[in-house]
CHARMM-style PDB file with segment names, atoms N, HN, CA, C and O in Angstrom:
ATOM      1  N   UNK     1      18.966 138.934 146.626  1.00  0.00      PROA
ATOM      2  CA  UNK     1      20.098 139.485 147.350  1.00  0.00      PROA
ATOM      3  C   UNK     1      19.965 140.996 147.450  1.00  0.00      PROA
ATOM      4  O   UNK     1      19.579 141.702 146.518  1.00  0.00      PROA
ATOM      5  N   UNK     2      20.404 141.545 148.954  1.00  0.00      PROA
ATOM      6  HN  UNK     2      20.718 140.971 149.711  1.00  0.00      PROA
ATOM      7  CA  UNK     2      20.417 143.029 148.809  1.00  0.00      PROA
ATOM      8  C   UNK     2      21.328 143.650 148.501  1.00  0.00      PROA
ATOM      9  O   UNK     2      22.334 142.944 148.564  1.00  0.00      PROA
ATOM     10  N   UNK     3      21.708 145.425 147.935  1.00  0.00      PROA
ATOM     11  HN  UNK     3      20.891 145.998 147.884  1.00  0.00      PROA
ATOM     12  CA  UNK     3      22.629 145.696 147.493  1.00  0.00      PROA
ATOM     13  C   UNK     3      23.835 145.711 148.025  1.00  0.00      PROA
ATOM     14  O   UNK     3      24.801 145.901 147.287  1.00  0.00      PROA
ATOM     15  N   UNK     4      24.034 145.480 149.641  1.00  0.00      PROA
ATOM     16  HN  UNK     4      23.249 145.326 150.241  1.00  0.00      PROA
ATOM     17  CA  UNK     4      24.933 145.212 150.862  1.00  0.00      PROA
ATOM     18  C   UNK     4      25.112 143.984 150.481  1.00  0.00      PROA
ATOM     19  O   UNK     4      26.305 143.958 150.178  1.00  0.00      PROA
ATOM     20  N   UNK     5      24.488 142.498 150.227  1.00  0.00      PROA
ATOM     21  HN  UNK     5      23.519 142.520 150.473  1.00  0.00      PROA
ATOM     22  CA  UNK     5      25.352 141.304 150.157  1.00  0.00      PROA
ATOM     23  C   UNK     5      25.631 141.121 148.892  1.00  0.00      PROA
ATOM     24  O   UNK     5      26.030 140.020 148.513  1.00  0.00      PROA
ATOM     25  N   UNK     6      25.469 142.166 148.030  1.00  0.00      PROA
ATOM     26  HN  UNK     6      25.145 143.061 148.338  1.00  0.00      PROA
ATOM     27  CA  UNK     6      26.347 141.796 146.975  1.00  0.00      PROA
ATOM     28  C   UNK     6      27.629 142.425 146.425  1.00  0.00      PROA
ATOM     29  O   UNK     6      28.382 142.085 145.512  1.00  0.00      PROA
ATOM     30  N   UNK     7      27.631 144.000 147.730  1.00  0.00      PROA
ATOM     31  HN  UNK     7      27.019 144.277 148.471  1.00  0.00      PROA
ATOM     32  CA  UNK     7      28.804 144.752 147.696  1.00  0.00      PROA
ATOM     33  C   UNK     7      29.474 143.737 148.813  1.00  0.00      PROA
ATOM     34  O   UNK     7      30.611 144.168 149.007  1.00  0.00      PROA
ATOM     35  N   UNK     8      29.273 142.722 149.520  1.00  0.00      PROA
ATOM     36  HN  UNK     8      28.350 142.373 149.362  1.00  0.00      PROA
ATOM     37  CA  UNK     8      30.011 142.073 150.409  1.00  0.00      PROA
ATOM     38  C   UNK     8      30.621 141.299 149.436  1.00  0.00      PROA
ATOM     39  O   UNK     8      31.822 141.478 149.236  1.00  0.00      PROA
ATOM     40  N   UNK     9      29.994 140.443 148.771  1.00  0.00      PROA
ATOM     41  HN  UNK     9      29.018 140.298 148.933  1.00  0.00      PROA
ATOM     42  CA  UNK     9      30.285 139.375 148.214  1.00  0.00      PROA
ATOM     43  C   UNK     9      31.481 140.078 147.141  1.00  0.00      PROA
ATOM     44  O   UNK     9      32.666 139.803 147.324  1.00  0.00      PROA
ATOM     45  N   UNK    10      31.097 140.917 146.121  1.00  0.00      PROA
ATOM     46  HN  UNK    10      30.134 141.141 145.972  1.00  0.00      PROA
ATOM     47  CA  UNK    10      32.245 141.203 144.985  1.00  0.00      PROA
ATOM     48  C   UNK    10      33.440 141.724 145.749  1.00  0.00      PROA
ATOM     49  O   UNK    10      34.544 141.658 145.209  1.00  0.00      PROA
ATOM     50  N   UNK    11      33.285 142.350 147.230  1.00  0.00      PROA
ATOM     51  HN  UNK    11      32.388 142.404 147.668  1.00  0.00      PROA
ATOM     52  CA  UNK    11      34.984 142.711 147.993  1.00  0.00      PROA
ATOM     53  C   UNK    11      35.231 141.423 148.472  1.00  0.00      PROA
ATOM     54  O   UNK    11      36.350 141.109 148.067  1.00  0.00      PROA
ATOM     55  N   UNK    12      34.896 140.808 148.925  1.00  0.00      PROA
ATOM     56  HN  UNK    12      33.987 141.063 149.254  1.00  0.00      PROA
ATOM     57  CA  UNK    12      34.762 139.353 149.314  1.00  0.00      PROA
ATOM     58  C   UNK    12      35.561 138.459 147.894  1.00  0.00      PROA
ATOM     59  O   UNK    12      36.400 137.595 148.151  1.00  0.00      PROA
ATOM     60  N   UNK    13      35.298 138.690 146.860  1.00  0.00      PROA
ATOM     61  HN  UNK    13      34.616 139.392 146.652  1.00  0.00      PROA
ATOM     62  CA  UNK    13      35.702 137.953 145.689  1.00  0.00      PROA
ATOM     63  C   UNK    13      37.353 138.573 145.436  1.00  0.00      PROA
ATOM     64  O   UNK    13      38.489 138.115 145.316  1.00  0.00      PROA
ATOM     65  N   UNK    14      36.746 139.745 145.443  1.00  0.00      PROA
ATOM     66  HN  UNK    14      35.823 140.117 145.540  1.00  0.00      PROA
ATOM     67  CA  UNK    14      38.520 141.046 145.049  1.00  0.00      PROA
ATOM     68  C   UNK    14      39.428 140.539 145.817  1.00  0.00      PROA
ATOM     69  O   UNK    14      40.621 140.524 145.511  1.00  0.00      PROA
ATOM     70  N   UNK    15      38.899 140.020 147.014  1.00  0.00      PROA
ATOM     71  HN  UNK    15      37.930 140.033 147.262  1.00  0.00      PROA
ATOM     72  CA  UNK    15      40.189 139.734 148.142  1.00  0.00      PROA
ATOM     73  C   UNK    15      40.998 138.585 148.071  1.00  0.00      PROA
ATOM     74  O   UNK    15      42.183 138.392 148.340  1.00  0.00      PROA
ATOM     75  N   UNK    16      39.940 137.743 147.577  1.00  0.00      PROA
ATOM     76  HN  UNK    16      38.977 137.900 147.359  1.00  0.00      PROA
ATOM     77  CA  UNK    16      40.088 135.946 147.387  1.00  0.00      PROA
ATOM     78  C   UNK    16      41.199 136.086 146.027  1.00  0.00      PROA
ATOM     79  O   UNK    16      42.308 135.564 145.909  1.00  0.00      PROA
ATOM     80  N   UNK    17      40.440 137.010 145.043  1.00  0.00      PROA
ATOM     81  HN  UNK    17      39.540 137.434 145.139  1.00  0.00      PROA
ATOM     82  CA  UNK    17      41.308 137.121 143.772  1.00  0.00      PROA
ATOM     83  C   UNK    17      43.080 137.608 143.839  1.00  0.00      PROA
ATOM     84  O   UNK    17      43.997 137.319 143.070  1.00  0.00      PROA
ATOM     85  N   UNK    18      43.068 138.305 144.878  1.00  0.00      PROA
ATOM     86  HN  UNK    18      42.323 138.539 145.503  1.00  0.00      PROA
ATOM     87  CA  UNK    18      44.146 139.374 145.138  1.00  0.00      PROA
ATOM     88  C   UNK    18      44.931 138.421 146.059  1.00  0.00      PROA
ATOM     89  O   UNK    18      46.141 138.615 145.944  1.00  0.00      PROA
ATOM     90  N   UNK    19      44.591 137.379 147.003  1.00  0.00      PROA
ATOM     91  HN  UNK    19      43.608 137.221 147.097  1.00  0.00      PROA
ATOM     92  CA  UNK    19      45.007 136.854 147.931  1.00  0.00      PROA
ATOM     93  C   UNK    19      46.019 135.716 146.898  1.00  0.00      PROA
ATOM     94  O   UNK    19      47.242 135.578 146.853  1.00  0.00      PROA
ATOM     95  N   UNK    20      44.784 134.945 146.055  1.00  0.00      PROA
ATOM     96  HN  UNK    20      43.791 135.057 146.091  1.00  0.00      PROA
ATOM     97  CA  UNK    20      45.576 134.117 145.521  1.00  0.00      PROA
ATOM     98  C   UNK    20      46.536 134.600 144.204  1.00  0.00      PROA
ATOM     99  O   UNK    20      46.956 133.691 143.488  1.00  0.00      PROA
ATOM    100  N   UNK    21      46.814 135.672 143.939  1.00  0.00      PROA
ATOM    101  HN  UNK    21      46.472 136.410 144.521  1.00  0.00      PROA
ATOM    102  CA  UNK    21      47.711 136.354 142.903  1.00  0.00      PROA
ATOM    103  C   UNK    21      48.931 136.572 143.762  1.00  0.00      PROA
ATOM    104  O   UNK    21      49.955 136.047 143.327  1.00  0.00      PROA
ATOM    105  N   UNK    22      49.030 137.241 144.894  1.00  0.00      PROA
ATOM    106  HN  UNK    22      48.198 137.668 145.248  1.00  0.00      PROA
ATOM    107  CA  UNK    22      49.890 137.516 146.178  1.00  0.00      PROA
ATOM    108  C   UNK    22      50.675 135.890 146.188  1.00  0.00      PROA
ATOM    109  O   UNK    22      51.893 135.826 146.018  1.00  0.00      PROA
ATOM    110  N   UNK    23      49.929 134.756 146.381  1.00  0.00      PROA
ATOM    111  HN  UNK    23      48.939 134.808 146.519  1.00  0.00      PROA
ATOM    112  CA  UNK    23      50.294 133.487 146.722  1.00  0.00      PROA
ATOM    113  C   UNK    23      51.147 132.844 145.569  1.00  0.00      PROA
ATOM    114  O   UNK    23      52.114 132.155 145.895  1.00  0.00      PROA
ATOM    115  N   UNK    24      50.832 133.036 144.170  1.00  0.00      PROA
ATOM    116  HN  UNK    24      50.047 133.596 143.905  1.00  0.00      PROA
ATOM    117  CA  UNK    24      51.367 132.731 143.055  1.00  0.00      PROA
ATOM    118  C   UNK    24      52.678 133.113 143.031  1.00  0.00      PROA
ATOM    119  O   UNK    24      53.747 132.503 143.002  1.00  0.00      PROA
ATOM    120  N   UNK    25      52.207 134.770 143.059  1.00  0.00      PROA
ATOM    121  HN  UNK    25      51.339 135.265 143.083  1.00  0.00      PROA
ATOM    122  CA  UNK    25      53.528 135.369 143.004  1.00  0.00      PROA
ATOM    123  C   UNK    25      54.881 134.865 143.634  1.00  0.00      PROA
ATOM    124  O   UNK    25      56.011 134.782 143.154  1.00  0.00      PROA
ATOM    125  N   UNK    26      54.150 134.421 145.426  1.00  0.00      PROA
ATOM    126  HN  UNK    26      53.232 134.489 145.816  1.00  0.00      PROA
ATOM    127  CA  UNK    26      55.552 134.025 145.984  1.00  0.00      PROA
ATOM    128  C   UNK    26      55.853 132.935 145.726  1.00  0.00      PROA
ATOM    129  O   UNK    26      56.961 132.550 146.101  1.00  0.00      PROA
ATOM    130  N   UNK    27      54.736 131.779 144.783  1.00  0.00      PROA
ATOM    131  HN  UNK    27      53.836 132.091 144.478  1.00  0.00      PROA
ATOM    132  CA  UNK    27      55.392 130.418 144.765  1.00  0.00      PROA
ATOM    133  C   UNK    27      56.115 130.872 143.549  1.00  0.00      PROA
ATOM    134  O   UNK    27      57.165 130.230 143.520  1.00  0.00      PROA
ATOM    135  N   UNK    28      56.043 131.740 142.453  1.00  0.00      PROA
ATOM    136  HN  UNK    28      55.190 132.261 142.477  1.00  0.00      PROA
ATOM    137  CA  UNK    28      56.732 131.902 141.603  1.00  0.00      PROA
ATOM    138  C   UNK    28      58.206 132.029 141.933  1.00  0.00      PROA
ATOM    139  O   UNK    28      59.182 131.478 141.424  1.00  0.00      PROA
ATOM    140  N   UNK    29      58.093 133.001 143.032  1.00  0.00      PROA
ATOM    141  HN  UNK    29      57.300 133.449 143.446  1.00  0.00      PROA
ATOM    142  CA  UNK    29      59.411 134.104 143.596  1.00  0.00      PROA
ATOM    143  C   UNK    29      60.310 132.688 144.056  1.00  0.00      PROA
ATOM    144  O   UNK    29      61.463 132.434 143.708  1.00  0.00      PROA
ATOM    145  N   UNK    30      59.442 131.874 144.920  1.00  0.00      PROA
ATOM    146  HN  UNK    30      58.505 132.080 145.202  1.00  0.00      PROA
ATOM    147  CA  UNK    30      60.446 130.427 145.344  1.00  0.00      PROA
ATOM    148  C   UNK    30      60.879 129.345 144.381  1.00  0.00      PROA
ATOM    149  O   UNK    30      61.718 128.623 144.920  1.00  0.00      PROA
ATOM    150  N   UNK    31      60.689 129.102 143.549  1.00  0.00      PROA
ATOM    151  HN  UNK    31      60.007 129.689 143.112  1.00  0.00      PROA
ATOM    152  CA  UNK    31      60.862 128.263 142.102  1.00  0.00      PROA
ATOM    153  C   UNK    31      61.844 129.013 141.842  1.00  0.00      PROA
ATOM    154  O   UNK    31      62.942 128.474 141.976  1.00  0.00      PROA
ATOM    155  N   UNK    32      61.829 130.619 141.347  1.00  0.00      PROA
ATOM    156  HN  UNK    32      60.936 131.057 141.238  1.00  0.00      PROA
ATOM    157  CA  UNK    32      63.153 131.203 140.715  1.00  0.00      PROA
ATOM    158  C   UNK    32      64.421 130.795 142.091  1.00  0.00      PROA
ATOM    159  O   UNK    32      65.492 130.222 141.894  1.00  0.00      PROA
ATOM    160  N   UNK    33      64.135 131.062 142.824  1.00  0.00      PROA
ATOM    161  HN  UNK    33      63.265 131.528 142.984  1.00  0.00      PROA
ATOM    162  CA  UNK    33      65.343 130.917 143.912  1.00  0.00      PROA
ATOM    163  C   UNK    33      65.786 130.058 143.920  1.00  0.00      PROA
ATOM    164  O   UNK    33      66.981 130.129 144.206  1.00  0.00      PROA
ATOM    165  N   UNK    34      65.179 128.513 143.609  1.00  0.00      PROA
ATOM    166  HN  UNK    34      64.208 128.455 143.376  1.00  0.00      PROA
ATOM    167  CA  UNK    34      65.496 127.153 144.074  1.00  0.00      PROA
ATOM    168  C   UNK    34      66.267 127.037 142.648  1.00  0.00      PROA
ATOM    169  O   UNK    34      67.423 126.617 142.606  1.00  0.00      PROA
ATOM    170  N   UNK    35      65.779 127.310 141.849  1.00  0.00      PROA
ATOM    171  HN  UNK    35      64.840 127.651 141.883  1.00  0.00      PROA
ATOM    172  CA  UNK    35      66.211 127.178 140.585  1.00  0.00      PROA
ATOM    173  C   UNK    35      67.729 127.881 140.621  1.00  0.00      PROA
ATOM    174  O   UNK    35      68.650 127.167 140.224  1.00  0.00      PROA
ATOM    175  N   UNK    36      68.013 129.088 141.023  1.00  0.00      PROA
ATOM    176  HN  UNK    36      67.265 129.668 141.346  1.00  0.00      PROA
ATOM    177  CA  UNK    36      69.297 130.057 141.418  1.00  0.00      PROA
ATOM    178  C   UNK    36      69.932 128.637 142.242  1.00  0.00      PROA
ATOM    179  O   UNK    36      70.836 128.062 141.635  1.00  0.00      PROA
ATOM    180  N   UNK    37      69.599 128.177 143.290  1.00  0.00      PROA
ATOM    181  HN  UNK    37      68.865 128.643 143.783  1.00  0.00      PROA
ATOM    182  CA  UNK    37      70.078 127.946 144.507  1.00  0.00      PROA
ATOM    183  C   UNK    37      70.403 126.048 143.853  1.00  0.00      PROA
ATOM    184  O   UNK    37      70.740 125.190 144.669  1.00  0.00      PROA
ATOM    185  N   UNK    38      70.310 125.867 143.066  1.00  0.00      PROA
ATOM    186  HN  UNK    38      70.037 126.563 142.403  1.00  0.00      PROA
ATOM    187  CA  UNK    38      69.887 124.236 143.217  1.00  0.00      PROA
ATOM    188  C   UNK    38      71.597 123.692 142.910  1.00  0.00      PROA
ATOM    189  O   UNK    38      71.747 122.630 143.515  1.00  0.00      PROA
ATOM    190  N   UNK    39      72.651 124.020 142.306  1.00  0.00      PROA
ATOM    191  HN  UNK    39      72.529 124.883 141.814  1.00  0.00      PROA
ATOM    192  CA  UNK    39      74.079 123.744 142.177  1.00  0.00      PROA
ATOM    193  C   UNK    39      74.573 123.833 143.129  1.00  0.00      PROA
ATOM    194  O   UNK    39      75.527 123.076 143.306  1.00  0.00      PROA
ATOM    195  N   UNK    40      74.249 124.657 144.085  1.00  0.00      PROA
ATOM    196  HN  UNK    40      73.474 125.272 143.941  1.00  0.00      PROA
ATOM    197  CA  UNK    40      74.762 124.772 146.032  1.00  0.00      PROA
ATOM    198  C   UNK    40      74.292 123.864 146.893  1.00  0.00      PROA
ATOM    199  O   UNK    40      74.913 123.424 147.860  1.00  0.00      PROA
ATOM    200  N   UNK    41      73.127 123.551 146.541  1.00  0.00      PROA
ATOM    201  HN  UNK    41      72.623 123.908 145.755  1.00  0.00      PROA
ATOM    202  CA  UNK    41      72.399 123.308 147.790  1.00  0.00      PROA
ATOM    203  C   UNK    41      73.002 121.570 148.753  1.00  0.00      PROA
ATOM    204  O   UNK    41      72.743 121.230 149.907  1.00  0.00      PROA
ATOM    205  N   UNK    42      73.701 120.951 147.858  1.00  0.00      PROA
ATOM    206  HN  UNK    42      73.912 121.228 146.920  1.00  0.00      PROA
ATOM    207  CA  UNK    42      74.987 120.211 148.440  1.00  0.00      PROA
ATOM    208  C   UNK    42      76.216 120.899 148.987  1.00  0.00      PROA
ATOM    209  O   UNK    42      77.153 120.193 149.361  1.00  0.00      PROA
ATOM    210  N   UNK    43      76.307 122.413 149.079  1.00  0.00      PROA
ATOM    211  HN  UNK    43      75.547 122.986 148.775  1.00  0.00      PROA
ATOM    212  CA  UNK    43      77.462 122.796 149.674  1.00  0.00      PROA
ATOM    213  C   UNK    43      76.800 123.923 150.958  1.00  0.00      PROA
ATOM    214  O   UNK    43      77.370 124.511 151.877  1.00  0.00      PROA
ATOM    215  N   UNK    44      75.699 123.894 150.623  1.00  0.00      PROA
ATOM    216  HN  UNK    44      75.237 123.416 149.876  1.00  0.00      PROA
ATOM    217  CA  UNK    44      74.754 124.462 151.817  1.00  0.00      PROA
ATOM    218  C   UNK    44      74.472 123.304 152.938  1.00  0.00      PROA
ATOM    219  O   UNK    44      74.806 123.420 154.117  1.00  0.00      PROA
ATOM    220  N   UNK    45      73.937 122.396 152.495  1.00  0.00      PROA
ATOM    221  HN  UNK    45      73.665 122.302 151.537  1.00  0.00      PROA
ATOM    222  CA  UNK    45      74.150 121.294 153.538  1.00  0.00      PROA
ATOM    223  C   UNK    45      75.611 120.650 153.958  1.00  0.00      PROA
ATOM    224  O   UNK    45      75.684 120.064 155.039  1.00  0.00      PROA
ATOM    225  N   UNK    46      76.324 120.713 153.439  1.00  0.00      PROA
ATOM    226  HN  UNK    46      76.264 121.189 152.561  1.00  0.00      PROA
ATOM    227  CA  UNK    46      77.543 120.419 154.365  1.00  0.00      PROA
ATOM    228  C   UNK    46      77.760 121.047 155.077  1.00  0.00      PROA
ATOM    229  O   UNK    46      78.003 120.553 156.178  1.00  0.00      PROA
ATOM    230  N   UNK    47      77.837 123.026 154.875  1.00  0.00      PROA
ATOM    231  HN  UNK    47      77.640 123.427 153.981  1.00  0.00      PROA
ATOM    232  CA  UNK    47      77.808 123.582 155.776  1.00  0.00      PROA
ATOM    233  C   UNK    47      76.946 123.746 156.696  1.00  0.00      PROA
ATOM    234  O   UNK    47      76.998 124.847 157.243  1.00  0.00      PROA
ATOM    235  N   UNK    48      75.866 122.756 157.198  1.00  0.00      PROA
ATOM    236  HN  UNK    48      75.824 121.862 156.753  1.00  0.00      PROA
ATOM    237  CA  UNK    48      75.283 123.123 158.051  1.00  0.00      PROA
ATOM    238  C   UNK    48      75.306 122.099 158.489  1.00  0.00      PROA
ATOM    239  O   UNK    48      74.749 122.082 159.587  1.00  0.00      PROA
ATOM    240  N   UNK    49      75.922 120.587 157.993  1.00  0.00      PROA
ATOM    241  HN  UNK    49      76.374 120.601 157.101  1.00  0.00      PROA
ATOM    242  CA  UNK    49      76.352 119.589 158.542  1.00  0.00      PROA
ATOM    243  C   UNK    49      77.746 120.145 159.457  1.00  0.00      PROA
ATOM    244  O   UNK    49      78.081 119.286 160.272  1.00  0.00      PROA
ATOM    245  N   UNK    50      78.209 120.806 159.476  1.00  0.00      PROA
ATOM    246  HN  UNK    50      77.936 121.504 158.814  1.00  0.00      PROA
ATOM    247  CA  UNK    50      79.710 121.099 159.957  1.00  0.00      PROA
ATOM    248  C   UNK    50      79.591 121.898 160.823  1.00  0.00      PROA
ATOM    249  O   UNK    50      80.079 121.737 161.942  1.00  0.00      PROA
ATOM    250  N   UNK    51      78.672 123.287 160.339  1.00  0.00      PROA
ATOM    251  HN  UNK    51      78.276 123.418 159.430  1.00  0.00      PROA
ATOM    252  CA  UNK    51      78.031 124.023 161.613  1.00  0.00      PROA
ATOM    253  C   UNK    51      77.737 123.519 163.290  1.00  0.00      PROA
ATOM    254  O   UNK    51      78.022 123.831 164.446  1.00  0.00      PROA
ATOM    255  N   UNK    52      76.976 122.538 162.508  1.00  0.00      PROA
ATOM    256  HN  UNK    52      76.745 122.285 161.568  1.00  0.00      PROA
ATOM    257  CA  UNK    52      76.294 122.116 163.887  1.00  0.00      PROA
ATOM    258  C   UNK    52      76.849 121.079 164.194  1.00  0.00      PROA
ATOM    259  O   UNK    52      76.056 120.414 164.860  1.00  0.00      PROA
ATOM    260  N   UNK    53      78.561 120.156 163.971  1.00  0.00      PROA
ATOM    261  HN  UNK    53      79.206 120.697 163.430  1.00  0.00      PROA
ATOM    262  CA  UNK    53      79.285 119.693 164.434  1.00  0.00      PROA
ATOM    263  C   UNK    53      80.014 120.154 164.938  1.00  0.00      PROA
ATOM    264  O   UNK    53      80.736 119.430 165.623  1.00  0.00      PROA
ATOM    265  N   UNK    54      80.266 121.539 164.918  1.00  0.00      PROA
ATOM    266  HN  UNK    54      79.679 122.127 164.361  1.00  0.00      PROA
ATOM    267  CA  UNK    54      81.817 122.005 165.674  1.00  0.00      PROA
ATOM    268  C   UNK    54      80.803 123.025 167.070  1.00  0.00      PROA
ATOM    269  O   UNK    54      81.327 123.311 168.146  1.00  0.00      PROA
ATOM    270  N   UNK    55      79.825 123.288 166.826  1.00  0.00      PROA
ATOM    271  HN  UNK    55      79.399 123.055 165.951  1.00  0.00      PROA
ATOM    272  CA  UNK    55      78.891 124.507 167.220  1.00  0.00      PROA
ATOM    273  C   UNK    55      79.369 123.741 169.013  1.00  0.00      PROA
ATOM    274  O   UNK    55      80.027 124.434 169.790  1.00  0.00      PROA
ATOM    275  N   UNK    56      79.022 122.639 169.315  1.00  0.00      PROA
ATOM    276  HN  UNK    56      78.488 122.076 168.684  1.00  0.00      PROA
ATOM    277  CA  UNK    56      79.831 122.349 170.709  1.00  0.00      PROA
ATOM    278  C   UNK    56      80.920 122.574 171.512  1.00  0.00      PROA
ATOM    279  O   UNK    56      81.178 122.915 172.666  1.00  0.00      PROA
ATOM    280  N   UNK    57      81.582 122.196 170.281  1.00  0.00      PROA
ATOM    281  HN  UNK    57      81.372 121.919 169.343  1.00  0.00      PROA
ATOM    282  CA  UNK    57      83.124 122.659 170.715  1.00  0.00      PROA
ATOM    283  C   UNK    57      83.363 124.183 170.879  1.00  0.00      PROA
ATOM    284  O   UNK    57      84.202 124.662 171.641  1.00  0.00      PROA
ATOM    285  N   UNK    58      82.626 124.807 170.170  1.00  0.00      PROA
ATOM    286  HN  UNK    58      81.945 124.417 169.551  1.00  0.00      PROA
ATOM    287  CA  UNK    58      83.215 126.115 170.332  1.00  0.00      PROA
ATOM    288  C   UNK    58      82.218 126.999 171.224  1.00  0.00      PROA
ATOM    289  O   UNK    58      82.114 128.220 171.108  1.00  0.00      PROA
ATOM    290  N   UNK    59      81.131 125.799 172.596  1.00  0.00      PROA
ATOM    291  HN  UNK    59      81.216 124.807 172.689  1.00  0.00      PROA
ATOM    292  CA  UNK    59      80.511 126.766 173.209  1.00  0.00      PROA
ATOM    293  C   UNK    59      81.387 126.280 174.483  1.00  0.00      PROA
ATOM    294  O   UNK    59      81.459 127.044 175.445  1.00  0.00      PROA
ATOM    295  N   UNK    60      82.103 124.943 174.520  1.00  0.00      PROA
ATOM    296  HN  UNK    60      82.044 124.323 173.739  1.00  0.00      PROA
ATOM    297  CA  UNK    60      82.984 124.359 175.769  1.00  0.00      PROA
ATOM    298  C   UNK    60      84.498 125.356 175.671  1.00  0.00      PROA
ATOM    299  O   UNK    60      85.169 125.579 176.678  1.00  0.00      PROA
ATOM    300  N   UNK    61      84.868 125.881 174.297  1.00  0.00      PROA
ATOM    301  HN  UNK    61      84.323 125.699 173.479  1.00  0.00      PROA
ATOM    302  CA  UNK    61      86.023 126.440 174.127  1.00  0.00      PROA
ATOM    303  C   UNK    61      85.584 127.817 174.804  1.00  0.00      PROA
ATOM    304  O   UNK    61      86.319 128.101 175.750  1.00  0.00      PROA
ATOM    305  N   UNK    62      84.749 128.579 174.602  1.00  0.00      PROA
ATOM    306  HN  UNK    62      84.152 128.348 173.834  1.00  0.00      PROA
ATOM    307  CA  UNK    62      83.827 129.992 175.083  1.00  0.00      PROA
ATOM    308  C   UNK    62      83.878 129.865 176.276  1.00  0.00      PROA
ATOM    309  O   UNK    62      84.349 130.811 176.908  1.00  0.00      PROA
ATOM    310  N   UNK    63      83.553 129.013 176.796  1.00  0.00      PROA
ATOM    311  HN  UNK    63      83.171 128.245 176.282  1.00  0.00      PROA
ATOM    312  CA  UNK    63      83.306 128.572 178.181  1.00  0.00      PROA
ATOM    313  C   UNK    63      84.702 128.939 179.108  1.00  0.00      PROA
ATOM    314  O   UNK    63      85.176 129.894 179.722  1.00  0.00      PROA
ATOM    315  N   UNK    64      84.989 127.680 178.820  1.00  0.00      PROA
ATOM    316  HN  UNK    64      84.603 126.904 178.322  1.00  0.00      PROA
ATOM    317  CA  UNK    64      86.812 127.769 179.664  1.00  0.00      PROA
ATOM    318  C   UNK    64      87.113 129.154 178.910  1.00  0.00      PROA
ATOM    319  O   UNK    64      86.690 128.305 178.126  1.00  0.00      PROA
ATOM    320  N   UNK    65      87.323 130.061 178.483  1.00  0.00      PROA
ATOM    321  HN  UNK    65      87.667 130.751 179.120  1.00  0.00      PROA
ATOM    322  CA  UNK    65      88.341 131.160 178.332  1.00  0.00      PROA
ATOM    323  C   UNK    65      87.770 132.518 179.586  1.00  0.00      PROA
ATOM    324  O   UNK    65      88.434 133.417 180.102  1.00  0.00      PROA
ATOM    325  N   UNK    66      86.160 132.128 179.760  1.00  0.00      PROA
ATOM    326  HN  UNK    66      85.620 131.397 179.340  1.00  0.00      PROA
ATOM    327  CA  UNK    66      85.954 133.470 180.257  1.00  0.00      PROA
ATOM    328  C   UNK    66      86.661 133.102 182.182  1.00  0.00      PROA
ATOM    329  O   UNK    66      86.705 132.047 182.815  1.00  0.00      PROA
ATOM    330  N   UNK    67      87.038 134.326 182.500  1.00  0.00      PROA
ATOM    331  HN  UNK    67      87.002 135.183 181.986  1.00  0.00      PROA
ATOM    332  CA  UNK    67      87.541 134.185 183.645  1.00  0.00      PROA
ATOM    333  C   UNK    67      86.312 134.133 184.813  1.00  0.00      PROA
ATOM    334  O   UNK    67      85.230 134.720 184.786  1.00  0.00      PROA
ATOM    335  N   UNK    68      86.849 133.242 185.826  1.00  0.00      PROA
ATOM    336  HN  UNK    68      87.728 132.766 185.848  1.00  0.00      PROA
ATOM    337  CA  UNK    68      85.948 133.228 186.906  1.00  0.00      PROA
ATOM    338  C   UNK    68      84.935 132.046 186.562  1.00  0.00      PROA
ATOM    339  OT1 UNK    68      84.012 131.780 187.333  1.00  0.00      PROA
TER     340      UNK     68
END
């Protein structure tokens, strides 16, 4: 190997190393959240069960008010 494919290869490695530390990190960062989030997350889905039940009505209600 020449001294170019092996300065390729060890930035080549740094990146792979750094890439998957970056990746950890955020699966870490999402575990803590879900973990925060997991006593709601039945009152998060209702509200978005309800959201997107009324979300009609209130684009036909929008509707009829504007003039013309």
């Amino acid at each position: 190997m020449t001294p170019e494919q092996l300065a390729d290869n060890k930035e080549y490695l740094a990146r792979a190393v750094e890439a998957s530390i970056h990746i950890g990190l955020v699966a870490v960062l999402l575990g803590a959240c879900l973990v925060i989030l997991r006593p709601f997350l039945s009152l998060l889905a209702w509200g978005v069960i309800v959201s997107i039940s009324v979300y009609p009505d209130l684009r036909v209600t929008a509707t009829r008010r504007r003039p013309g």
